[in-house]
C-alpha positions as CSV (number, residue, x, y, z in Angstrom):
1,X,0.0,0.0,0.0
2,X,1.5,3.5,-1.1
3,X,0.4,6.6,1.0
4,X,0.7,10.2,-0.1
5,X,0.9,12.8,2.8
6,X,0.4,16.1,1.9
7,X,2.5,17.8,4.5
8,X,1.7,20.7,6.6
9,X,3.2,24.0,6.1
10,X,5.2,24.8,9.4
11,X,8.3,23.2,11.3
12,X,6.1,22.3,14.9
13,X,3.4,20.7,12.6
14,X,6.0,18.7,10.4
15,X,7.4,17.4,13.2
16,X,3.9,16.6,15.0
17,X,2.9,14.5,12.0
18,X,5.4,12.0,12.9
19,X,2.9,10.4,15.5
20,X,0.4,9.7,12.1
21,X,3.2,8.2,10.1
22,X,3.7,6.0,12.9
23,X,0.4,4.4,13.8
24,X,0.1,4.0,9.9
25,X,2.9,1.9,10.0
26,X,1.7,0.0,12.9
27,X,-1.6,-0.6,11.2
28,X,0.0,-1.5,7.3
29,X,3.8,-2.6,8.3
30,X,4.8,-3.0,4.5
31,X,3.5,0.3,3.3
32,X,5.6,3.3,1.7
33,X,4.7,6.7,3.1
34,X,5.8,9.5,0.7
35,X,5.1,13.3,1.4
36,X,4.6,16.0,-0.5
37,X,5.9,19.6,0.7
38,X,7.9,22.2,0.7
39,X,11.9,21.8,0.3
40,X,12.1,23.2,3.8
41,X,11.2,20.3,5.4
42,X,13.5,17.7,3.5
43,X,15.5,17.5,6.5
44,X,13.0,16.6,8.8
45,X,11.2,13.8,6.9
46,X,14.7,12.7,5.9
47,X,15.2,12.1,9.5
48,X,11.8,10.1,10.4
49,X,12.8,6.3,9.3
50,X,9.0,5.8,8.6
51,X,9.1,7.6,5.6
52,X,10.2,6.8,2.0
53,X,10.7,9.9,0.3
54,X,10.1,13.5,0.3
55,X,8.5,15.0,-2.9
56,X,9.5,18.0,-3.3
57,X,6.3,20.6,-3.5
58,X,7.8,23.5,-5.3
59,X,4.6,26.1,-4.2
60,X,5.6,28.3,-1.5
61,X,2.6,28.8,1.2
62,X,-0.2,30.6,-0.2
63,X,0.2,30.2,-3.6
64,X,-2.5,28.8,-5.6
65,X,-1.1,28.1,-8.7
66,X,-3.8,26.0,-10.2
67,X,-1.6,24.8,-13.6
68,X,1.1,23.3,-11.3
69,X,-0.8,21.7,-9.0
70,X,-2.6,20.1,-11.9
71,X,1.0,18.9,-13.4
72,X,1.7,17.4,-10.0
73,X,-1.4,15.5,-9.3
74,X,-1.1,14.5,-13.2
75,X,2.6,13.1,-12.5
76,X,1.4,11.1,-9.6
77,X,-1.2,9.2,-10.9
78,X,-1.5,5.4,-10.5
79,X,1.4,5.1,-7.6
80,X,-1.3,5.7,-4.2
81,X,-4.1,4.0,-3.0
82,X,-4.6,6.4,-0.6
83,X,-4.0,10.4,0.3
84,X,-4.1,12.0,3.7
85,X,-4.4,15.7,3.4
86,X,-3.4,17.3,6.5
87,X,-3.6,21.1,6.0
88,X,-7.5,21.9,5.6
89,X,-7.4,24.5,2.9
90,X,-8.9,23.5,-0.5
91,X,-6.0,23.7,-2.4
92,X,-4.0,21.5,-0.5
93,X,-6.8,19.1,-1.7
94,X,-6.0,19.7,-5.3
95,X,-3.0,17.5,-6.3
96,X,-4.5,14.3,-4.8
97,X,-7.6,15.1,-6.5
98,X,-6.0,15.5,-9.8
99,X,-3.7,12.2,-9.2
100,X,-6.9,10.9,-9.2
101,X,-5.8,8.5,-6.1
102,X,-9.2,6.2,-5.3
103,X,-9.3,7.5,-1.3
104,X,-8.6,10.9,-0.2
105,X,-9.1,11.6,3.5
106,X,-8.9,14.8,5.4
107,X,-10.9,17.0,7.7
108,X,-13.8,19.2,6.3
109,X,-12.5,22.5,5.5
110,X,-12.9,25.3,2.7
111,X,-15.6,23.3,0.8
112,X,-13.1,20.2,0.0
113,X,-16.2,17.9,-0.8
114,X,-15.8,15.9,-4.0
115,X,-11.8,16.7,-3.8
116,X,-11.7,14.7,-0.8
117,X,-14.1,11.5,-0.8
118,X,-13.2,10.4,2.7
119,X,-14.3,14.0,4.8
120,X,-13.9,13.6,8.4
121,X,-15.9,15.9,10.7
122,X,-13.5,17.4,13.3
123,X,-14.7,17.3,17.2
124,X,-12.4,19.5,18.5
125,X,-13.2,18.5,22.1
126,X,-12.7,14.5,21.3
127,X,-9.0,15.8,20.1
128,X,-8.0,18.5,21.8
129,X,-4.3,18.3,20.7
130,X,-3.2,18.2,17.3
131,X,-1.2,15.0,17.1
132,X,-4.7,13.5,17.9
133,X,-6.4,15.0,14.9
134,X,-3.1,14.3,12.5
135,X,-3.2,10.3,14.3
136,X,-7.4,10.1,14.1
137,X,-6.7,10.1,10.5
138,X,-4.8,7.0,10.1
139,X,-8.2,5.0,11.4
140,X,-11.7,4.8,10.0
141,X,-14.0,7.5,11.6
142,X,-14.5,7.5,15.8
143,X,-11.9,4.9,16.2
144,X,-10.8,5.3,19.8
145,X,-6.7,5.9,19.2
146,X,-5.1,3.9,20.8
147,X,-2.7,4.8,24.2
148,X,0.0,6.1,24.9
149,X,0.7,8.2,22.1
150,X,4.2,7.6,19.9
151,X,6.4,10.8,20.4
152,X,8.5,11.8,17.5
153,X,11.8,10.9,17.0
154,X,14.2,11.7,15.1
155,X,17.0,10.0,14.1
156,X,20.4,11.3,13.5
157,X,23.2,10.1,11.5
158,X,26.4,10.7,13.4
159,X,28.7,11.2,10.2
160,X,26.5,14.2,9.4
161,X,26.6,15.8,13.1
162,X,30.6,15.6,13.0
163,X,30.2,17.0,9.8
164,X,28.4,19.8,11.2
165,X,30.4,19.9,13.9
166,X,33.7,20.5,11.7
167,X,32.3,23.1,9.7
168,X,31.9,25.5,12.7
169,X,34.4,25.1,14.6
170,X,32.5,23.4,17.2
171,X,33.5,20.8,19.7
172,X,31.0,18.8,22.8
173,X,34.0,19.0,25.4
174,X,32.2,21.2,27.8
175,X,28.5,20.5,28.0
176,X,26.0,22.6,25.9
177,X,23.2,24.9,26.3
178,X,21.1,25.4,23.3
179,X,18.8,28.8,23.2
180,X,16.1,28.7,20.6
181,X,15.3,32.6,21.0
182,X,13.0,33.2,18.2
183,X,9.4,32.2,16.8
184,X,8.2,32.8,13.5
185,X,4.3,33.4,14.7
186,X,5.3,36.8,16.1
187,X,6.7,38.9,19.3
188,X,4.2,37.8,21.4
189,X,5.9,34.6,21.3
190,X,9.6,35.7,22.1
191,X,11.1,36.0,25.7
192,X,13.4,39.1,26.0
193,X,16.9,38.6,24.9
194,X,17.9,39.7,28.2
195,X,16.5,37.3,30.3
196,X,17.8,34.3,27.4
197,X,21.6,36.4,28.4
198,X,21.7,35.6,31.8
199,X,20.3,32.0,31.4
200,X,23.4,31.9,29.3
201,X,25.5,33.7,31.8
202,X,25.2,31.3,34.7
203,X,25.5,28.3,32.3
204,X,28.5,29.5,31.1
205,X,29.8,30.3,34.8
206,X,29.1,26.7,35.4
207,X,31.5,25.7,32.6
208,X,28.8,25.4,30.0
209,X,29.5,27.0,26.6
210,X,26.3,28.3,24.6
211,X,24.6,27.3,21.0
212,X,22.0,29.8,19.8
213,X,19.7,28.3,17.1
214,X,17.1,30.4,14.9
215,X,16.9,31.5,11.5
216,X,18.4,34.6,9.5
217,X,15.5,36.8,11.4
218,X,16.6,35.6,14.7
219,X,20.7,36.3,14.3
220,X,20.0,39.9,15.5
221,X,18.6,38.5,18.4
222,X,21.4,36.3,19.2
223,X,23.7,38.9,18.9
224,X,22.1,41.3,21.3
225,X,22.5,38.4,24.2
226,X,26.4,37.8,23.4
227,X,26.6,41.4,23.8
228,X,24.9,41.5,27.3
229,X,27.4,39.1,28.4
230,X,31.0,40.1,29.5
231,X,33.6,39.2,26.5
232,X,35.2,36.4,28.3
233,X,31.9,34.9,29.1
234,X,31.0,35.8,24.9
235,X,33.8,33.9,23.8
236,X,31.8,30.6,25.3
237,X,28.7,31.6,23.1
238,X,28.3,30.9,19.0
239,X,25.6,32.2,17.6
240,X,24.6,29.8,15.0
241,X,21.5,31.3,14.2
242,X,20.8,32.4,10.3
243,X,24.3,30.6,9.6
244,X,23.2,26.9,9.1
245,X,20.2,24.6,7.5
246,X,17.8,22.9,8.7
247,X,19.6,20.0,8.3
248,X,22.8,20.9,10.3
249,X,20.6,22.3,12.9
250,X,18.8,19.2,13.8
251,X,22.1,17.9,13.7
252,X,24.1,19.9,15.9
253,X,20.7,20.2,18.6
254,X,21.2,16.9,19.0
255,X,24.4,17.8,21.0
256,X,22.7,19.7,23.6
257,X,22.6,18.5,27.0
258,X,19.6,20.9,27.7
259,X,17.6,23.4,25.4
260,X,15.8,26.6,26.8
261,X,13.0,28.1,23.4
262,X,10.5,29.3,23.1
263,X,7.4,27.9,21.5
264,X,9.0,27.4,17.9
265,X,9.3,24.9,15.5
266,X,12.9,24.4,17.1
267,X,10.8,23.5,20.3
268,X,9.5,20.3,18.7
269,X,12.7,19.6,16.4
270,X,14.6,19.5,20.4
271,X,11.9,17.8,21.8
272,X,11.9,15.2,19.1
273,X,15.2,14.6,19.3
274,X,15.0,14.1,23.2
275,X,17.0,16.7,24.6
276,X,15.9,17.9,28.1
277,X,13.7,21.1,27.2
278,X,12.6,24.1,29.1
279,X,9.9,25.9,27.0
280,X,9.3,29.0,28.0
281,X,5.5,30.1,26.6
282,X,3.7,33.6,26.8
283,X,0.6,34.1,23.7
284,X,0.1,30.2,23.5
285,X,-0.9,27.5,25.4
286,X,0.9,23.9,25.5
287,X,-2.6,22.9,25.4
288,X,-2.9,22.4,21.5
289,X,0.8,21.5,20.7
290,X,3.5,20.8,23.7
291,X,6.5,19.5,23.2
292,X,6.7,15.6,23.2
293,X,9.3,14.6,25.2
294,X,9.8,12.5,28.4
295,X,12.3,15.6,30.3
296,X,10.2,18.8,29.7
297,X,9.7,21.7,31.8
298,X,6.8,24.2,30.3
299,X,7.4,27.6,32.4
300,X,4.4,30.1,31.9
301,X,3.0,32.7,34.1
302,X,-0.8,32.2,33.0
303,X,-1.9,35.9,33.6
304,X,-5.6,36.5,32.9
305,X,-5.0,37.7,29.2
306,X,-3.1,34.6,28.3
307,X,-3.2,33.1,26.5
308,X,-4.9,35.4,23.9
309,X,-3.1,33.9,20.6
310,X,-1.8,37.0,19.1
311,X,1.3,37.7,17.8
312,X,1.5,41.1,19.2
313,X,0.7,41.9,22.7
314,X,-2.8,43.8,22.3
315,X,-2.1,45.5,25.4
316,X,1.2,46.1,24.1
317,X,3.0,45.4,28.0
318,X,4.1,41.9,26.7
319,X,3.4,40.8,30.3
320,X,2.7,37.2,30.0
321,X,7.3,37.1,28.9
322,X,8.3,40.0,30.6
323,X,7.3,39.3,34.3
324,X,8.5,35.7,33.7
325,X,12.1,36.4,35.4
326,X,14.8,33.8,34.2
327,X,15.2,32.9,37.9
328,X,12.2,30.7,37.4
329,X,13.5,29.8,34.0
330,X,17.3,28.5,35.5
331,X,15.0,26.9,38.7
332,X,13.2,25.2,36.4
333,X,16.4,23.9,34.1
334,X,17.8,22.9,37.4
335,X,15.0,20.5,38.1
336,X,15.1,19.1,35.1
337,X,18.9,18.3,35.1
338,X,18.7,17.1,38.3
339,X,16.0,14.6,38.4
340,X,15.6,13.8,35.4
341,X,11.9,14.1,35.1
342,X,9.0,16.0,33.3
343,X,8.5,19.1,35.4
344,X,4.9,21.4,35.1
């Protein structure tokens, strides 16, 4: 049996959708799962041993492009006997539609009937989190899922991570710290760099050295906490942030013996990769999508106005990050360390 997954459009979700790959393979052990999105998440699905291949999906997010999706779906015909759309838009409905693959499931969303011929109506109170409406999916409708729930994982290929190692000058002789100070959904989502600096101060005291992680946005970011730190205590950070892939990122988090982020896509890529995790949240709620891991900490204040979803602070006090001192943040990373366990 040949599946297509047509991936979701963000690095959390990509890594989320794991947990359905999964409990498809435990249901049809022989099938190949192949999945259609954007380049950006090559590395990912090249890292989750239940999938095949990655087809490249060369739209970027938004785009409609009718005539290409058409050319897809054409190219694809006759290889799946089934499609699992996972975004709900209608136009992520398209391709397997014009594959013309014989069952098509998804959720109901933007009018998909007749592209989809499997349409699942979403309770959102039966699955409150979204690894259980990705894994409800890989069963006919109002199958129980079954418990406990997979966690991702992802596997990494140590010739790579020395690879990556090499190429920046890096070495694990001192253990690291990884900071994940950025978040793509907006500011409401970012602890100040300031508090992330002194996190990174008294690891570094303690004979830590320092990995910051993010994309080209967030290298300003990491810049502005090496320069709140004294220059011998700097020389123990490396902002890495904007200067590597996807790929070598993954990689090189994999190194960490603790990571401190916010709620990111490099929240899940840690937690995926089981590295002892402090996630620091202020707009959202770990309610929808926490980090899967067994050693997690999830640090939140839980004023009244959170969590409001916004990616700027209405009120425009940031509150819900600001009064969240990195005392609690370091208490919290000491706990974990120490005992090893998932702290609340």
């Amino acid at each position: 049996m040949n599946i297509l997954i047509i991936g979701p459009s963000w690095v959390g979700d990509m890594v989320m959708a794991q947990t359905l790959f999964m409990r498809l393979r435990e249901q049809h052990p022989d099938c190949a799962i192949d999945v259609l999105a954007p380049d950006w998440s090559r590395p990912i699905l090249e890292r989750m041993p239940e999938v095949r291949q990655a087809l490249s999906f060369p739209l970027g997010h938004g785009v409609l492009d009718l005539a290409s999706r058409r050319r897809i779906g054409h190219s694809l015909c006759g290889q799946y006997q089934q499609a699992i759309v996972l975004p709900n838009s209608l136009k992520s409905a398209l391709v397997p539609f014009w594959a013309n693959i014989p069952k098509r499931t998804g959720w109901r969303g933007e009018w998909r009937y007749g592209l989809l011929n499997d349409v699942r109506v979403l309770d959102k109170a039966r699955y409150p989190l979204m690894i259980e409406r990705f894994m409800a999916l890989a069963y006919a409708p109002n199958t129980p899922l079954p418990q406990p729930y997979p966690r991702p994982q992802l596997q990494i290929d140590s010739n790579l991570r020395q690879q990556a190692l090499e190429r920046f000058a890096l070495d694990t002789q001192r253990p690291v710290l990884a900071l994940c100070p950025g978040a793509e959904f907006g500011e409401a989502k970012r602890w100040p760099a300031e508090y992330y600096a002194q996190i990174a101060a008294t690891r570094i005291e303690m004979g830590w050295q320092v990995w910051i992680f993010g994309s080209q946005k967030d290298h300003p970011v990491g810049e502005a906490i090496k320069a709140a730190l004294t220059e011998q205590q700097g020389q123990s950070l490396h902002n890495l942030a904007g200067t590597t892939g996807l790929a070598e990122a993954i990689d090189l988090l994999s190194c960490a013996q603790a990571v401190v982020t916010n709620d990111s896509g490099l929240m899940h890529v840690a937690a995926a990769l089981g590295r002892p995790l402090v996630a620091v949240y202020g707009s959202t709620s770990p309610g929808f999508t926490p980090p899967l891991a067994e050693q997690v900490a999830i640090v939140r204040l839980g004023l009244d106005c959170s969590p409001c979803f916004e990616r700027t602070c209405r009120f425009g006090h940031y509150d819900c990050l600001r009064q969240l001192p990195p005392e609690q943040v370091e208490q919290a990373l000491n706990a974990l360390l120490t005992q090893g366990t998932e702290v609340h």
